[in-house]
N, C-alpha and C positions, 0 to 999 in steps of 0.2 A: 504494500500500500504506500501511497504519498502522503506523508505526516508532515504537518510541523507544528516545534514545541515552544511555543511565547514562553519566553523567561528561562533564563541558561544558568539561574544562580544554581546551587546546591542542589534541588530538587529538581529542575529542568536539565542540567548538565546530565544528571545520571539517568534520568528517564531517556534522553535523548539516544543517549547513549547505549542504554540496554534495547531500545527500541529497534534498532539500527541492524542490532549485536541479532536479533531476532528474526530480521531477515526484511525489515520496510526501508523506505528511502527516507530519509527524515534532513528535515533543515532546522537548525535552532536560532530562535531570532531572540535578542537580546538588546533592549534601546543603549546600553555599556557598550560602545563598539569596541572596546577594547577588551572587554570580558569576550567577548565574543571572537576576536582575531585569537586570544589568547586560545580560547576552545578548538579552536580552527588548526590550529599548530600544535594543540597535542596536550596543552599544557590547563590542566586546571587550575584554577585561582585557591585551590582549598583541598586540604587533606583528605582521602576517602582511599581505603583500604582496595587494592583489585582496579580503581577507576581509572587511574592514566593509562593501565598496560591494555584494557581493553579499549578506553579510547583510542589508544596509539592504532588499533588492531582495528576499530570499526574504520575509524577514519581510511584506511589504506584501502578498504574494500569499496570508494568513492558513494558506497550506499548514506553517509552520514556529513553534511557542512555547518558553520556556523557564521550566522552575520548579522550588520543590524542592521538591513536592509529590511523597515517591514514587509516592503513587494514580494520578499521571497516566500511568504506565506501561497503568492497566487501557485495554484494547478494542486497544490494537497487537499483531499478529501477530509483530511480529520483535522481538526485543531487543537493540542492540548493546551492548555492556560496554565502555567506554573510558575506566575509571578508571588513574589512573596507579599503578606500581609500581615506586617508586624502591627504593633500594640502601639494606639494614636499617642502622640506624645504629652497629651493632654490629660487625658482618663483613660479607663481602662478596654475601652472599644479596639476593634481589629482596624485599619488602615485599608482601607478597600480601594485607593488612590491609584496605586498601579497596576492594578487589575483593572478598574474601568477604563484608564490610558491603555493598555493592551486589546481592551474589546474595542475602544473607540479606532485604533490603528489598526485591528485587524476585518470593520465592517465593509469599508470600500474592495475589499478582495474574495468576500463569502457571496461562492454561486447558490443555486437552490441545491439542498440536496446534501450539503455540508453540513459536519459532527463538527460544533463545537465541546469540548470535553474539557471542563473544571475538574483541578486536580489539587486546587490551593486549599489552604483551609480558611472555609468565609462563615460568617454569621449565618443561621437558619433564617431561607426566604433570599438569600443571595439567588441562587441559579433563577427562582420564578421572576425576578428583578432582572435578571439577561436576558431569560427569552422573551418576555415583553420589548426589551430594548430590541430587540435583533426581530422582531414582528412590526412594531415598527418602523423599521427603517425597511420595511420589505426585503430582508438578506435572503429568506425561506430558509435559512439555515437553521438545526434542529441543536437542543443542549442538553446534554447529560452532564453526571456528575459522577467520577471515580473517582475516589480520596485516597491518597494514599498512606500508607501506614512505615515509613521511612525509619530506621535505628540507623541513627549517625554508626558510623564505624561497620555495618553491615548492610549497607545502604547496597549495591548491586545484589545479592544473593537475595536481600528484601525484594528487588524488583523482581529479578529472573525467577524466584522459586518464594513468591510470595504464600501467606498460610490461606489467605482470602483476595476472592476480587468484589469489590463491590463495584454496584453498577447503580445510577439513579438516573431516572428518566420519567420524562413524560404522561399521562396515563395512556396509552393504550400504544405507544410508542416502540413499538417491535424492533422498528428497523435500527435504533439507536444501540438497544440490546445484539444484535444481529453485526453490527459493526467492531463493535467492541470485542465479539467472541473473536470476529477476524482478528484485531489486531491484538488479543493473546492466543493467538491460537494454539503456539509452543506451550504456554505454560498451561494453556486450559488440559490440553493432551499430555501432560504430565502431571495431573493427578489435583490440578488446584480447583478448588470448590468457589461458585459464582456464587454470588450475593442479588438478587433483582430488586431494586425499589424503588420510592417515589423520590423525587426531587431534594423534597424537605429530610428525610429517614435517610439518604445518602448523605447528606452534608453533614446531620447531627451524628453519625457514628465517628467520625475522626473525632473532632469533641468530647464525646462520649467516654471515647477509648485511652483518649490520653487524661479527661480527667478521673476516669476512675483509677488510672495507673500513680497519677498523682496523690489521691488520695489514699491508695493505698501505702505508698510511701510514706503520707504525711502519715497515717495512722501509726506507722511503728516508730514515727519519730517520736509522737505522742508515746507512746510504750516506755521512749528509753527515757522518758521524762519521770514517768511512771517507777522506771527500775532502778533512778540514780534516786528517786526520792525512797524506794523501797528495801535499796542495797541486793536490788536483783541483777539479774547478767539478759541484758534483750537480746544477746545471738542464741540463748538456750531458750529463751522463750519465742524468739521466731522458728528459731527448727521446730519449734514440739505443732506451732497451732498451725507451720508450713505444711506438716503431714496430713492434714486435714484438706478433703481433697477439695472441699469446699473452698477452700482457701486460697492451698497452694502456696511454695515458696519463692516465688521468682516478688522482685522488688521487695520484699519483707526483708532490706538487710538497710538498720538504722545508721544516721551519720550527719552528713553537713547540709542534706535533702539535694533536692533536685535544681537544674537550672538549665540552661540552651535555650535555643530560639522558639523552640514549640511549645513544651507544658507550662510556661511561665504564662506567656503570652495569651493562649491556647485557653488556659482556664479563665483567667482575666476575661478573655472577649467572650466564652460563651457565658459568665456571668453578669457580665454588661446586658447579652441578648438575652437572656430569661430572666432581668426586672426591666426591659423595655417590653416581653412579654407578659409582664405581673406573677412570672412564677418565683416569688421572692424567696423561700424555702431553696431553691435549686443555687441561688446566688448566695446566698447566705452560706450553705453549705463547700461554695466556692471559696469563698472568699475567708471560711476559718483552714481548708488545706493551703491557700494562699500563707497567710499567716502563720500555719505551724511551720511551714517551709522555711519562711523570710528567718523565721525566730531560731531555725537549728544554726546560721549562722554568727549566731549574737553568743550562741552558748560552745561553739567552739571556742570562738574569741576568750570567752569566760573560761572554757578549761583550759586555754595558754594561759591564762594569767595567773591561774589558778598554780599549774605547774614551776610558774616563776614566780612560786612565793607573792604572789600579790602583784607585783611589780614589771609592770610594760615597760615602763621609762631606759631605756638605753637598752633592752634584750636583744640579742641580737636572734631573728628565727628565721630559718630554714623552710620554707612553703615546697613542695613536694608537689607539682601542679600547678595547670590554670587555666587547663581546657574543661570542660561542664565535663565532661567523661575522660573516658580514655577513649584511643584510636580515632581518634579527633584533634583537628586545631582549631575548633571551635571554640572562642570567649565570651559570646554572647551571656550575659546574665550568668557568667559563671558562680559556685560559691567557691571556689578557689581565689579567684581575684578580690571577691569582697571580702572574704577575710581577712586577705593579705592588706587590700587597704587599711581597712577599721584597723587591721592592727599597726599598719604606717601610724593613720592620725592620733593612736594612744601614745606614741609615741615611740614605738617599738623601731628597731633597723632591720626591714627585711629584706631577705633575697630570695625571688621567686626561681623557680626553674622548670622546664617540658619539655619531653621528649619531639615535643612536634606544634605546640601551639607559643614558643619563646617570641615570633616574630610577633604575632598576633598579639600577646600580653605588652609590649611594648609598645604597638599602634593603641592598643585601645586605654592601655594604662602609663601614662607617660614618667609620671613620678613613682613608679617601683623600680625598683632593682632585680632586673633579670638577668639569669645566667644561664648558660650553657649545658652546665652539667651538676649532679647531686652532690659533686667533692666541692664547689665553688658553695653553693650553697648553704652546706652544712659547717664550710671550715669557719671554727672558734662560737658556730652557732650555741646559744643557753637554750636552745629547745628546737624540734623536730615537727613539723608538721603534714602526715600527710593526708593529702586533699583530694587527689583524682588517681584511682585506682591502678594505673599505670603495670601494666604486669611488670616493669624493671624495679616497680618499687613495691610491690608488693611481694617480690623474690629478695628484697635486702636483706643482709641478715647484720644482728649486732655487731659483729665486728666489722664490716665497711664502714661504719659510720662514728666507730669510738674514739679513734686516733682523730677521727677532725674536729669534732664537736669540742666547747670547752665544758658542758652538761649533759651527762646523759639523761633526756627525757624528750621523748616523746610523745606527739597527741597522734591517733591514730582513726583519722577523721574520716574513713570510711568501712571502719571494725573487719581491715582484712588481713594484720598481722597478727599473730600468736603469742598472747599476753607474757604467758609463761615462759616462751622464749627469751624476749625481750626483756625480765625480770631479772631469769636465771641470769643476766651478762649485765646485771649493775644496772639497768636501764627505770628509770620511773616510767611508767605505760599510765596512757591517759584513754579512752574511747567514749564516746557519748553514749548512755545507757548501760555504762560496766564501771564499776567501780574498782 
């Protein structure tokens, strides 16, 4: 098929790109002309596990270009929309600015007979709000809605061998459904299960999904609040209620909470739209995972201070991170960077450091200190802090880090080292929810 995908940041570069990988023609239009020459030549603007090499590989087989010619959209049948739609800078609503600039630049080139295909994540009553738009301007062109379910750091393997496909479309709009099967066809035929819905039930599962994952997170952050006041251990109480199948263990592991471009954002705006909807209960319930989230970073800060005797004032600490995850150079709302500030303005001297996000903490945090590597770091550091689970630092062991440090004690800000290890070699061990 002839695709093309408006919007080449993070989520349009790799859709583009798996798309390609798939066997369609695709062009990716980006108003960044330089984000765009950059895609063109091979090279992504941003870290993603698997995504240059197969870049490198679609691009050669001439099936896949990029440019910011919005013209190049004319002669493709499908259009996906994958501009981004961050959080207004005002309150807490989604930004929907560059998504209606994307439909406004791509109406002049929709014949009859065209899939438009939303893939961003917008408020409930976005897509019905398009295709009025796109009716009329008489395009005859048709909108569905697939959302996609993206984990940074597994972002291709997420596209290619997705667990679901949602589809949202029209009522009685077959042929929307009927296109879409074309253009998975690979993965439909290897075993992925289709989702079919309405317009409004497509858009709210992306929301849905990331805030229930949110709050499950917030919930056992809540716990380890629970187990410092109780003098209980929250990794033994996530394994036991994780076995519960109701439950399940996956995000049930407490720490500094969550951050990145999505779930922050992502709860924020669908709580914005369900009290413009009057479902205030729904916002409500947003906005305290909201909160327990913001607050796990206030109480790291509080167990560094804690570990220095009280005292911010000239410590010098070691930040371990400063990408929102690992396998990511993503900083967006990280809680690695916000701790390392808050702990700047206490007063503290830190040195941050990433295996992959160093540049990035730099552009967006100009007054820290970043370095290189965890021996820059840590040397003459009076305490350890780590913040983004990094498998290099989650493989450290006491002695890499004895000889540099002038204190042994570290915080252990997303409970993934081994208390007793850490004990047994002099080390004071700190985690949120362990005493």
């Amino acid at each position: 098929m002839l695709i093309s995908v408006i919007g080449c940041g993070y989520l349009g570069a790799v859709h583009a790109t798996c798309l390609a990988h798939l066997g369609h023609t695709v062009v990716g239009i980006d108003s960044d002309r330089e984000l765009a020459a950059r895609l063109d030549a091979g090279r992504p603007s941003f870290y993603e596990p698997g995504l240059e090499s197969l870049l490198t590989e679609t691009l050669a087989t001439g099936r896949l270009r990029f440019t910011g010619d919005p013209a190049a959209v004319a002669g493709s049948s499908v259009h996906f929309l994958c501009v981004g739609t961050p959080q207004l800078p005002d309150r807490p609503g989604a930004d929907l600015s560059a998504l209606d600039a994307a439909v406004g630049a791509l109406l002049p080139y929709l014949r009859d007979g065209d899939l438009v295909v939303g893939k961003s994540t917008v408020p409930v009553g976005t897509a019905e709000r398009l295709a009025d738009r796109f009716a009329a301007a008489g395009s005859g062109a048709a909108v569905a809605w697939n959302p996609e379910f993206l984990r940074e750091g597994h972002a291709v393997a997420d596209t290619l061998r997705p667990d679901r496909l949602v589809y949202g479309s029209g009522t009685g709009d077959e042929r929307a459904v009927a296109i879409l099967n074309e253009v998975y066809a690979p993965v439909i035929a290897a075993g992925t299960p289709v989702i079919s819905a309405d317009l409004a039930t497509a858009e709210l599962v992306k929301v849905a999904a990331n805030s229930f994952l949110a709050t499950k997170i917030s919930f056992i952050n809540a716990m380890a609040e629970m187990c410092e006041a109780a003098g209980a251990d929250v990794t033994v109480l996530a394994d036991a209620i994780g076995r519960d199948v109701r439950i399940g263990r996956q995000f049930l592991n407490a720490g500094v909470g969550f951050g990145g471009g999505c779930l922050p954002k992502d709860i924020r705006a669908f709580g914005a739209r369900a009290a413009e909807l009057g479902v205030d209960r729904v916002a409500g319930l947003l906005d305290q995972v909201d909160r327990i989230n913001l607050g796990r970073r206030d109480r790291i800060v509080d167990l560094t201070a804690e570990v220095c005797a009280g005292d911010l004032v000239g410590a010098r600490i070691a930040v371990l991170g400063a990408s929102f995850k690992p396998d990511s150079d993503d900083v967006r709302d990280s809680p690695a960077l916000a701790v390392a500030l808050d702990l700047q303005r206490r007063g503290a001297h830190v040195r941050v450091t990433d295996p992959q996000a160093a540049d990035n903490a730099r552009k967006r945090s100009a007054d820290l200190t970043v370095v290189d590597s965890v021996t820059e770091a840590a040397d003459g550091a009076d305490a350890v802090l780590l913040l983004t689970e990094w498998r290099e630092y989650r493989e450290l062991r006491p002695a890499d880090l004895a000889g540099l440090v002038r204190h042994r004690r570290i915080v252990d800000g997303r409970n993934v080292l081994d208390p007793g290890r850490w004990r047994a070699s002099g080390w004071s061990y700190r985690a949120p929810g362990r005493l």
